[in-house]
N, C-alpha and C positions, 0 to 999 in steps of 0.2 A: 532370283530371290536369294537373298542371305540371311542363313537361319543361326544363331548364334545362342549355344545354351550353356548357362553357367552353373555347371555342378555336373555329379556323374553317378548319378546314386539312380534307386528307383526309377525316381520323376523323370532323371533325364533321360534314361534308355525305354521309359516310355513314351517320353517326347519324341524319339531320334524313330521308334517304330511309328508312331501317330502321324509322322510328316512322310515315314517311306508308303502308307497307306494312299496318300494325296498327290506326293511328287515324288517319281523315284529320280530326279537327275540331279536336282540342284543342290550344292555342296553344303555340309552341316558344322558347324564349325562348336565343340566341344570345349570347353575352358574348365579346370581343376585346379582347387590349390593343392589336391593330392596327386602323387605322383603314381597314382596305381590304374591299372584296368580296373572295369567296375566292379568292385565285388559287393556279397552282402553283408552289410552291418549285424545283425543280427548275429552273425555263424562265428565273430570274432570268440566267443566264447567258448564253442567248437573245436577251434584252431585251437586254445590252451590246452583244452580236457583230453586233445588230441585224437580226437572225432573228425577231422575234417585237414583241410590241407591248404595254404593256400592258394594253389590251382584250383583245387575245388571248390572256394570259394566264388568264384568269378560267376559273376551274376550272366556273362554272357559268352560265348566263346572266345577266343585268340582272334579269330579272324572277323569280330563283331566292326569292329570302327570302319575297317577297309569295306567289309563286304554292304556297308551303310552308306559308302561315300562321305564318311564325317573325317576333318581333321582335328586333333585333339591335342592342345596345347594344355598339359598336365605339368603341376608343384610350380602355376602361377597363379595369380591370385586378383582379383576385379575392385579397383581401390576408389572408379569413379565409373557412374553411368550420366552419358551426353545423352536424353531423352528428347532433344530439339533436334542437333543434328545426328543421331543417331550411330555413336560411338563410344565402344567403355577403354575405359585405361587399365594396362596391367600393371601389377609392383614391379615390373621392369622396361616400364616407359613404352612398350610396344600398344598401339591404339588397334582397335578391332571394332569395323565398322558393321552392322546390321539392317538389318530392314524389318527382320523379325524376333523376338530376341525372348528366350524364356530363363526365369529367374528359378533357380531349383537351390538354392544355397542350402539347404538343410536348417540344422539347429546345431547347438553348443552346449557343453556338460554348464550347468551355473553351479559357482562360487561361491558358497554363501562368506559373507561378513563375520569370520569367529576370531575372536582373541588368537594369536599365536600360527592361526593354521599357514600364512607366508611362510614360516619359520621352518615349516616339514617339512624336512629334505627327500622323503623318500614320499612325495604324494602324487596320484595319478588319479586322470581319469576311464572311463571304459565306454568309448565311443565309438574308433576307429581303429583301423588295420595297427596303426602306429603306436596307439595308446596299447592296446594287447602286448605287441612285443615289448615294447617301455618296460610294460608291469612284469613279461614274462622275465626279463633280463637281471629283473630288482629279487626277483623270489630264490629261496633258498629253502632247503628242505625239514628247516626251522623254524621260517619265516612265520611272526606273529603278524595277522594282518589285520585289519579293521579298513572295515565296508562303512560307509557314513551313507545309509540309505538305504530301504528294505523294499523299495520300489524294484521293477523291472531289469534294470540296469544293472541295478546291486545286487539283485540273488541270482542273474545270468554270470556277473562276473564273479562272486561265490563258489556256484558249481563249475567254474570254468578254473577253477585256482584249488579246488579244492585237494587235489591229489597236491598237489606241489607246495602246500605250504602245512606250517605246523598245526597252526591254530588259523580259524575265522571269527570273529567277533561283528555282529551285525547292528546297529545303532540307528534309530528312526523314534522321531517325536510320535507319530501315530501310535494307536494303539493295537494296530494288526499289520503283516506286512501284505504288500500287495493293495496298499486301501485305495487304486482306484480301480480296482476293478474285482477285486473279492468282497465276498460280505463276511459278518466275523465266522459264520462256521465254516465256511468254505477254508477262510484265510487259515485257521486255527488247523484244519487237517491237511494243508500243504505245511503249515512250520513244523507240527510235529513231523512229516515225512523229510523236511530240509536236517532238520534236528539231527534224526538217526545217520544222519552222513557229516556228523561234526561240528555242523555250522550252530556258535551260540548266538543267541537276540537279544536284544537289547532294549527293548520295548516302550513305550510312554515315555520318551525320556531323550533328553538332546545330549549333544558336545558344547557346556559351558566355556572350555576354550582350550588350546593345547600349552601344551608345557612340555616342549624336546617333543619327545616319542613317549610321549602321557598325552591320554584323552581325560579328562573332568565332565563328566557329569551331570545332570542339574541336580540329580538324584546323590547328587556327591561320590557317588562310586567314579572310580580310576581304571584305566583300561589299559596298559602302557602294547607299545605295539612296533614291529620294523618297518613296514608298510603302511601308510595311508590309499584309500581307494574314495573318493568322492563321487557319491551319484546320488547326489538329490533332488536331482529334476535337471531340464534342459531350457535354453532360450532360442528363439527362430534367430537365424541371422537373419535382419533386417535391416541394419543400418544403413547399407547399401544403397538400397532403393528406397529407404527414407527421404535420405540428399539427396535424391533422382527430383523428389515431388511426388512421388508412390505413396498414394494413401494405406496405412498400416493400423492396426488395432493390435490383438499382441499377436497375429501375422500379417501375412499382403493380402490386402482385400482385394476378391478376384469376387468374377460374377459366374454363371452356372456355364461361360463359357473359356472359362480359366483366365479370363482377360482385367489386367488391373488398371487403375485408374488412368492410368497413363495411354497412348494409343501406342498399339503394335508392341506391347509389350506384355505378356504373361507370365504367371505363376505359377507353381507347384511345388508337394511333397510339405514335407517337416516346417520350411516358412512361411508357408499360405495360408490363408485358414480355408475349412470347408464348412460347408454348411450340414450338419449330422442332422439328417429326419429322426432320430429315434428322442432328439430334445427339442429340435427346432431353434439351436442353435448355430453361430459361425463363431469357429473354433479351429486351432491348428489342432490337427487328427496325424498325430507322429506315429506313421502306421506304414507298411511294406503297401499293401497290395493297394492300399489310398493313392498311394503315392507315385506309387506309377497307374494306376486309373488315372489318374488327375494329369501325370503327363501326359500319358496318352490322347485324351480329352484336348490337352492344349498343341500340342504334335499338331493333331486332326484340323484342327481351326485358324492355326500359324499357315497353314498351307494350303488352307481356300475350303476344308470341309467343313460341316456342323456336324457339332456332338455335343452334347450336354454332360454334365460330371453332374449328376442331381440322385445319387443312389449312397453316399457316404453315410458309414455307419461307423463309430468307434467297436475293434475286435483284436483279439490276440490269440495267436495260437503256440502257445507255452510249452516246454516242460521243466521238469527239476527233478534232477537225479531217476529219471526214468518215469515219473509220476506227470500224467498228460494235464493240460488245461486249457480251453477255449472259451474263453466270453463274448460277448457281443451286446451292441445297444447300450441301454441306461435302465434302473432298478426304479424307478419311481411306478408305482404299481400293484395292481394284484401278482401276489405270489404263489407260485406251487412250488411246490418241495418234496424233494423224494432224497433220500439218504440209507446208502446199506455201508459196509465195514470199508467194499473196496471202492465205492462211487457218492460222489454228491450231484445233485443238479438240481438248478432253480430257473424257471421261467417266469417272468414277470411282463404281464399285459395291460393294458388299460388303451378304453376307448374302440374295444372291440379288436385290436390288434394288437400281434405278439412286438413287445418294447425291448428287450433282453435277456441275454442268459447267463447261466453259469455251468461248464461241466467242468466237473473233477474229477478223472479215473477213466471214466468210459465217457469217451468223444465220439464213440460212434455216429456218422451222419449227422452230425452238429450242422453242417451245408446244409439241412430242410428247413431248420430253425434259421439259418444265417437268410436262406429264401424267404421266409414269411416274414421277417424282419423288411431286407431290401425291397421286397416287391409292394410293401403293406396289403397282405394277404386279408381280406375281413376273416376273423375265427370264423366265423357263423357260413362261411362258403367251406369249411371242412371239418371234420370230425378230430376237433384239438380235444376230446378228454383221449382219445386214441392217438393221436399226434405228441401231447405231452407223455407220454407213455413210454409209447417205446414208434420214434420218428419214422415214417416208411412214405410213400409217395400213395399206398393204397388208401392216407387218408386224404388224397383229394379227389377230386367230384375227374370223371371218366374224360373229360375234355380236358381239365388243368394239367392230368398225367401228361394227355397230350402233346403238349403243350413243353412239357419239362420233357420231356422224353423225345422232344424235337418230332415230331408227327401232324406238327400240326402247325400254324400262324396264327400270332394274334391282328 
């Protein structure tokens, strides 16, 4: 068997463990347009604020590929896939033949369309190992910078820049930051806590177009700045297996057993979509632990086992400047709300089952709530006015402990 996976992120080193679970001998064959061991995306912010290192970045040991049996052809890139006879093309003419073949490409910072922003000599994005150093390289201990995005992206690479540059300027059409996954009082006591660490917003309001190292406004105010940072949202790579014949939506349509329209070929991570229970929708879920579940899941299946990827949930487990935050699910719902000086949280259910949450401050045991979510717990099998409270395992019934606490099978 030849198992052939393109990308090196989550998805794939949960691919590479999902196929050592089935087959430990036959060779795995890794393809990168980066030139790095795996690390995690998430922590490049880290590595700025100088929290982390990039050794310690690395999602898996030094000795991960060898002690795998995978060969890893890294900083090449996959320009065509042969889905007939079963061959992709590198940017440098070398062909790599498969039998089995998982598509992990990730996603990409998107561009948006503005007057002038080609023209920004000093613009970056905040995606990968490379984009971090880029931007570290560009910053000076004056540096005016502007973020064009109050999303994820933009206020990880904020607090990751924030010591090192003079000013941050933050800019987002919404009118909170964080809007997909805060609601406005949530959002509104993480900006005041971003705030007290310098970072100004820029709220309800776009970049009309640039002019040099000038932002405009719609609002007409003027920004001028030595840095650009773009992050306002991302795209799956898919083109790729578009031209394969890979049926796509805005990711690769995979089934609950990560297999896409094409045969022997599957999907995962950042360009797939999944199917999230908590809307009952399919959707690209650009998420760490999704994304290698979903490899994993496809690992498991490339190499003769069954396993189903049918528990995805959209979730994040944040911080900013010391201030914690975990969501989960979708808000469409009954809400509870509890709010003191240092904590916010909201649960939101309907249909007799817990749909979402939000905590701000104290995350403690947020995992019970992220359980009743993934497992669709019925409320009415546990004591949720004691649950929404304060989260403990003693609100469920003497079996379910069981059960979580490993004592037991279902």
């Amino acid at each position: 068997m030849k198992y052939v996976i393109v990308g090196n992120s989550a998805a794939a080193v949960g691919c590479v463990e999902g196929i050592r679970q089935q087959d430990a001998e036959n060779r795995i064959v890794v393809i990168s347009d980066e030139p790095y061991h795996t690390y995690s995306r998430p922590a490049i912010s880290y590595l700025l604020y100088g929290k982390t290192t990039e050794e310690r970045m690395k999602y898996r040991p030094d000795g991960f590929y060898e002690d795998m049996n995978c060969k890893t052809l890294f900083g090449r890139k996959v320009t065509k896939i042969d889905a007939v006879d079963k061959w992709l093309l590198l940017d440098d003419g070398q062909m790599v033949e498969y039998e089995k073949l998982l598509i992990a490409t990730g996603s990409r910072p998107f561009l948006p369309n503005i007057e002038g922003l080609a023209g920004v000599k000093e613009k970056h994005t905040f995606m990968s190992l490379d984009d971090a150093k880029k931007l570290d390289g560009a910053l000076r201990a004056d540096s005016k910078v502007l973020v064009m995005g109050a999303g994820l992206i933009g206020l990880k690479c904020a607090e990751g820049i924030a010591h090192k540059a003079g000013s941050i300027d933050v800019v987002d059409l919404a009118d909170r930051i964080l809007p997909s996954i805060l609601d406005a009082d949530a959002a509104k006591r993480v900006q005041r806590h971003i705030e007290k660490n310098g970072v100004r917003f820029h709220l309800s309001d776009g970049i009309q177009k640039f002019a040099g190292n000038k932002a405009v406004l719609s609002s007409g105010k003027e920004i001028p700045f030595d840095v650009l940072v773009v992050a306002v949202g991302v795209r799956p790579n898919t083109e790729t297996a578009k031209e394969a014949g890979i049926r796509v939506n805005k990711g690769i349509v995979t089934d609950m057993l990560c297999r896409t329209s094409v045969k022997d070929i599957f999907a995962a991570g950042d360009c797939a979509e999944s199917y999230d229970i908590t809307s009952g929708t399919e959707r690209p879920l650009a998420l760490l632990p999704n994304a290698y579940m979903q490899g994993e899941c496809a690992g498991i299946n490339m190499a003769g086992g069954i396993k189903c990827y049918e528990k995805a949930i959209p979730m994040n487990a944040i911080g900013f400047f010391g201030l914690h935050i975990i969501t989960a699910g979708n808000y469409d719902g009954e809400t509870y709300v509890e709010q003191t000086e240092e904590a916010y949280k909201k649960l939101v259910s309907k249909d007799g089952l817990l749909k979402g949450f939000i905590l701000v401050g104290n995350v403690a045991r947020a995992g019970i709530y992220t359980s009743l979510i993934r497992e669709s717990v019925p409320l009415s099998s546990i004591d949720y006015d004691l649950i929404r409270q304060k989260p403990q395992l003693m609100a469920f019934s003497r079996s379910e402990r069981s059960i979580k606490l490993g004592g037991a099978q279902i």
